[in-house]
Steps between C-alpha positions, in 0.01 A plus 500: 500500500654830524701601194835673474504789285861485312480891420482660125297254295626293242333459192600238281438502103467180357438584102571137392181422736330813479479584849546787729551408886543697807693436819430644817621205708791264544175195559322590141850494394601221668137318367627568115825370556325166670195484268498740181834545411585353142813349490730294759799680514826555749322895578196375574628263761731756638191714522331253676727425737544879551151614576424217721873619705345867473192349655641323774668873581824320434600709190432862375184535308696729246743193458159276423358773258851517303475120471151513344576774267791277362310179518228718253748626272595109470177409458412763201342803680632854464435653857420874663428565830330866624429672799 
């Protein structure tokens, strides 16, 4: 499988879990929000829904990486993203 590089990386902090993760692409980010991600909320299934759209080239990957970002803050993790 080729993967889609979403542009700047994301790195989510997750102090409450003690965890630092990068994001390079919308699947890893896509495989947290199936398989990782620690609570059910409304964000995360926007999210969801969202990278799979950005995916399917139906969407904007930008829109799909704005989705994630707010589906972490929901979720507990303070975010920064760098060149």
């Amino acid at each position: 499988m080729i993967e889609v590089n979403w542009g700047e990386t994301i790195t989510l902090y997750a102090p409450k879990y003690k965890k630092i993760e990068h994001f390079r692409t919308i699947e890893k980010a896509q495989y947290w929000l199936r398989c990782k991600w620690p609570e059910m909320t409304a964000q995360r299934s926007e999210a969801l829904l969202k990278t799979q759209l950005a995916m399917d080239c139906l969407i904007p990957v930008g829109e799909a990486k704005n989705a994630f970002i707010t589906a972490a803050h929901a979720a507990g993790y303070s975010t920064r993203t760098a060149t």
